[in-house]
C-alpha positions as CSV (number, residue, x, y, z in Angstrom):
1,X,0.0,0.0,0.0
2,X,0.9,3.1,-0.6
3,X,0.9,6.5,1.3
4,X,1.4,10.0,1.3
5,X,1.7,11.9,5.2
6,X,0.5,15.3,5.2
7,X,0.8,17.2,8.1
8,X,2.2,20.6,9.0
9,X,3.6,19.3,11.9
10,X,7.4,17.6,12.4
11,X,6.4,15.6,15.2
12,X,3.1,14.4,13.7
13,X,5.0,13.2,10.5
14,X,7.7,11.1,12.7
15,X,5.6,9.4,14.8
16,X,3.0,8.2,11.7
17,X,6.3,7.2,9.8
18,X,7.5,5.3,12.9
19,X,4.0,3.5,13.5
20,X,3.7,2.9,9.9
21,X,7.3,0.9,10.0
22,X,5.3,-1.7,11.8
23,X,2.4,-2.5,10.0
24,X,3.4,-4.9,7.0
25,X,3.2,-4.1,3.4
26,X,3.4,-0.2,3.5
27,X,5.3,2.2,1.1
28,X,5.5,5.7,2.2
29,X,5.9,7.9,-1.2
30,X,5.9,11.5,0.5
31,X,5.6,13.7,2.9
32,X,3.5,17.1,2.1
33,X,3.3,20.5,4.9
34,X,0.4,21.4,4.0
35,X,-2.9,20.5,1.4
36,X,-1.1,21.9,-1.8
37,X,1.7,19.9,-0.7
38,X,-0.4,16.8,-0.6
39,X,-2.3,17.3,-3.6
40,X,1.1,17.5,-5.9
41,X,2.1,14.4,-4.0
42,X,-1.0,12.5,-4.9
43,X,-0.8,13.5,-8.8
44,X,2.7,12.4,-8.7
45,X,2.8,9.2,-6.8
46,X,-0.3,7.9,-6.9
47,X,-0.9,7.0,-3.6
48,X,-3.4,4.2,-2.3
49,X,-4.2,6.4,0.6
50,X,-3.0,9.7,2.3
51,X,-2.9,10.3,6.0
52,X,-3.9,13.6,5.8
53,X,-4.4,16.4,9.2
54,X,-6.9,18.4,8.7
55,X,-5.8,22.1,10.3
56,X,-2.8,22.8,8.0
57,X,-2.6,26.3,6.5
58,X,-3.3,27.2,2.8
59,X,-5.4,24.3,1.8
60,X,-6.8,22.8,4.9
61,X,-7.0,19.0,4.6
62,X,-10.8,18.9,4.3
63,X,-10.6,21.5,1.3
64,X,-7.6,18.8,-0.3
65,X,-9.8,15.7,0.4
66,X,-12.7,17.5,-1.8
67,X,-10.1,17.7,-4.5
68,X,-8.8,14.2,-4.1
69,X,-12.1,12.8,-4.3
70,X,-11.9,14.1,-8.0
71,X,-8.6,12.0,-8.9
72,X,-8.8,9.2,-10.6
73,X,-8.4,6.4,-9.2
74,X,-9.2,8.1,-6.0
75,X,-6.9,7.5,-2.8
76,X,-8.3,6.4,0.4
77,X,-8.3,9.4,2.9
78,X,-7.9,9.0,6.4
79,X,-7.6,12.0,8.4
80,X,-5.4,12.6,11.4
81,X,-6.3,15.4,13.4
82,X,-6.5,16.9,17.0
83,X,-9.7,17.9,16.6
84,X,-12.9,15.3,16.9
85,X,-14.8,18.5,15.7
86,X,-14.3,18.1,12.4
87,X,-15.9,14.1,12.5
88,X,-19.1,15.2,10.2
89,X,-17.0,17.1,8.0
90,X,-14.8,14.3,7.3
91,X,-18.1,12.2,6.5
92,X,-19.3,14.2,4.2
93,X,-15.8,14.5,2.5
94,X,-16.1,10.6,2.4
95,X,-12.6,9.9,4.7
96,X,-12.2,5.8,5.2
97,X,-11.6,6.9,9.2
98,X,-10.8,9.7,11.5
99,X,-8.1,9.6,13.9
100,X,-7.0,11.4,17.0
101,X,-4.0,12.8,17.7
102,X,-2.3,11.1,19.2
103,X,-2.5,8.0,16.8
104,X,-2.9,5.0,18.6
105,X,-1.4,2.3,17.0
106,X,-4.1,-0.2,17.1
107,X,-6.6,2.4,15.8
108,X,-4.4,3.1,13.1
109,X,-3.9,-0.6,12.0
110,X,-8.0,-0.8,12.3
111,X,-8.1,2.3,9.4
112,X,-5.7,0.4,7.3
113,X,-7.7,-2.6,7.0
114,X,-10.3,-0.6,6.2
115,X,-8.8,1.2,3.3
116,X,-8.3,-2.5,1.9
117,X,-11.2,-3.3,2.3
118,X,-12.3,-0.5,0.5
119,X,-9.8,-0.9,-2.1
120,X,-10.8,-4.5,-2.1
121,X,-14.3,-3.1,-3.3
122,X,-12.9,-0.5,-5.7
123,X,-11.7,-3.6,-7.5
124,X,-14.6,-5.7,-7.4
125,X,-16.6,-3.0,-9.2
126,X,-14.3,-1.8,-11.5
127,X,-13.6,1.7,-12.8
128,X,-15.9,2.2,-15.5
129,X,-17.8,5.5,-16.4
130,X,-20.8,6.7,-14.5
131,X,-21.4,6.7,-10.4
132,X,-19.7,3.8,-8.6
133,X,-22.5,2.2,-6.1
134,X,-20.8,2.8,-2.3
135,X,-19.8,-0.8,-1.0
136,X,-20.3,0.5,2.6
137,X,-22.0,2.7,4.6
138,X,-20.0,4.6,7.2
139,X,-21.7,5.7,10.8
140,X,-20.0,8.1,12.8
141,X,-18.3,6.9,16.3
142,X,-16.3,9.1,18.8
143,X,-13.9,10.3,16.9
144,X,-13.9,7.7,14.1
145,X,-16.4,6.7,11.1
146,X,-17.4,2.8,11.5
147,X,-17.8,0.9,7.9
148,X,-20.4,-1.2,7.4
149,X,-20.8,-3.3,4.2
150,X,-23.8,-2.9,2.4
151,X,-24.3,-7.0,2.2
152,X,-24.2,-7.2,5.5
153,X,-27.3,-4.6,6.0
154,X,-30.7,-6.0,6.9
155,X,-32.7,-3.3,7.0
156,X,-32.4,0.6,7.2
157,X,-35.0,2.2,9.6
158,X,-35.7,6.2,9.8
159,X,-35.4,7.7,13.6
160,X,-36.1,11.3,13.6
161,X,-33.2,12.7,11.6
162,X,-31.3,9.8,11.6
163,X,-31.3,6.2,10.3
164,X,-30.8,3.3,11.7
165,X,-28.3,0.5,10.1
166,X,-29.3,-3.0,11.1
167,X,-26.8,-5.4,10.0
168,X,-25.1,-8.2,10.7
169,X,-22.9,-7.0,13.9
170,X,-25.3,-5.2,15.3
171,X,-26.8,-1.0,15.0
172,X,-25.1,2.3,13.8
173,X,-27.0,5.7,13.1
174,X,-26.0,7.0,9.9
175,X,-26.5,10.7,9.1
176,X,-28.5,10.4,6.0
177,X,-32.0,10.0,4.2
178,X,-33.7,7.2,3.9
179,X,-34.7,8.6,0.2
180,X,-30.8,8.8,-0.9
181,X,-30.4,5.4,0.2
182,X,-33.4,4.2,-1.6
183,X,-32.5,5.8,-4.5
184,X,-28.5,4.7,-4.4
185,X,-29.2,1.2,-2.8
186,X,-32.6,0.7,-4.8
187,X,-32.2,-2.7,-6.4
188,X,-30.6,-4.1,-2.9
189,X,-33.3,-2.7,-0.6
190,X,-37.5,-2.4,-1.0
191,X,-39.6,-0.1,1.1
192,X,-41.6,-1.8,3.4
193,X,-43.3,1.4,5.2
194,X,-42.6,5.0,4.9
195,X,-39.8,4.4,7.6
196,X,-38.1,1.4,6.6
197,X,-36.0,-0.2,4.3
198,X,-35.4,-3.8,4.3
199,X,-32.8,-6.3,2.1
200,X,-35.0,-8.0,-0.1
201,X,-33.0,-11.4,0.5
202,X,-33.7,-10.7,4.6
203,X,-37.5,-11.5,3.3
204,X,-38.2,-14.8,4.6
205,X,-42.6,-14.3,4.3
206,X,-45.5,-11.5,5.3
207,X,-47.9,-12.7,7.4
208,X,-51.3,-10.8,9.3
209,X,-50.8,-10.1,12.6
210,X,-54.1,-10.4,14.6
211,X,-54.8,-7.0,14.9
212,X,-55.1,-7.3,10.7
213,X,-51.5,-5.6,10.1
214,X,-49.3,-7.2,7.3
215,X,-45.8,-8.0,8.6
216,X,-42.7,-9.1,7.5
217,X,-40.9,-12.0,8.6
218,X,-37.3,-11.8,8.8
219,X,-34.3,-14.2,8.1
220,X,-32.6,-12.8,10.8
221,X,-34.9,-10.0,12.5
222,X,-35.6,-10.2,16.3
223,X,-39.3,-9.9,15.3
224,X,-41.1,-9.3,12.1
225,X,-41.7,-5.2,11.0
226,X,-45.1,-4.1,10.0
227,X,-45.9,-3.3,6.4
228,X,-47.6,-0.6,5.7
229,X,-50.7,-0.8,3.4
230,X,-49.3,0.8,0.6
231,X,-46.9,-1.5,0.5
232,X,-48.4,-4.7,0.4
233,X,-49.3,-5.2,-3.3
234,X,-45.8,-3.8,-4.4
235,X,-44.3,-5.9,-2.0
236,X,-46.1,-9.6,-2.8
237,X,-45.4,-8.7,-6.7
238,X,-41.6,-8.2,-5.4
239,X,-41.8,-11.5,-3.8
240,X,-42.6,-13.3,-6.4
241,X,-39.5,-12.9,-8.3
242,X,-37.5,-13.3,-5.2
């Protein structure tokens, strides 16, 4: 793998080279002081990811992972900062993970597997023209952004201005619409109520419940989620092709 460091600080620089020296199978290809810096470094070197702080003057490193998010292939970003702050800025500037100074190492080695994992995904879909479906969904933790893979989603249910991720180890809240996801995730998930978006391989059966209510049964839901009546016919039709 290979990296690029950017960081306006000496120290910062050192101690990520020296962690970095431990974990197998990593290149470091530059250094860069500041986001200009880094930005040069990724058009010459080609990075697989940058390690990039995000209060560095000129071109913070929020403003440089806008830009890098236009490169092609695009590096992973993970951002080292000592700031948690900045988390849902980092989210929306779609960084693998966020990292607080100062680095620890295990939390570190965590953010490299997932920027293979990621890369692992880049792969799988290829590099073709048009928008690239998201392999993961990422939830914001204290001071860090959990990845969760999309085939490992159950269902995706709307709490107030957040949605909840039900998947395979467990919940996240995710800062996003269930609309968007519909509309990204559309041939993966079907709508089951106005709130609630469900894998349509979780479907195991709908059934009444004896108040008359049409639920679904889940392969591996606690307990079956009500279906609202709009969505009954579309979702027996749906069913049937399962």
């Amino acid at each position: 793998m290979r990296v690029v460091i950017a960081d306006d600080e000496p120290l910062a620089r050192e101690r990520l080279r020296t962690l970095l020296a431990g974990q197998p199978g990593i290149e470091i290809v530059a250094e860069a002081v500041d986001g200009h810096d880094a930005l040069h470094a990724c058009a010459e070197h080609d990075p697989d990811l940058v390690l990039l702080d995000i209060a560095m003057p000129g071109i913070d490193g929020l403003e440089a992972a806008r830009h890098l998010a236009a490169f092609e292939p695009r590096p992973a970003v993970v951002f080292c900062t000592a700031y948690d702050a900045h988390a849902l800025s980092a989210f929306e500037a779609e960084a693998i993970d966020y990292l607080v100074k100062p680095v620890r190492p295990e939390r570190l080695a965590a953010a490299l597997e997932r920027v293979r994992t990621f890369a692992a995904g880049r792969e799988r879909n290829g590099h073709g023209g048009g928008a690239e479906l998201r392999t993961h969904l990422c939830a914001r933790l204290r001071g860090s952004l959990r990845l969760i893979p999309i085939d490992e989603v159950h269902y995706l249910q709307a709490e107030e201005k957040y949605v909840v991720v039900h998947h395979a180890r467990g919940e996240d809240l995710i800062e996003e619409s269930l609309k968007s996801l519909e509309e990204e995730f559309g041939e993966r998930f079907v709508r089951i109520h106005r709130n609630c978006l469900v894998a349509r391989h979780e479907i195991v059966e709908l059934r009444r419940a004896p108040d008359g209510h049409v639920q679904a049964v889940l392969r591996h839901g606690k307990q079956p989620l009500e279906v609202s009546r709009r969505c009954v016919s579309g979702l027996r039709e749906t069913l049937k092709h399962l």
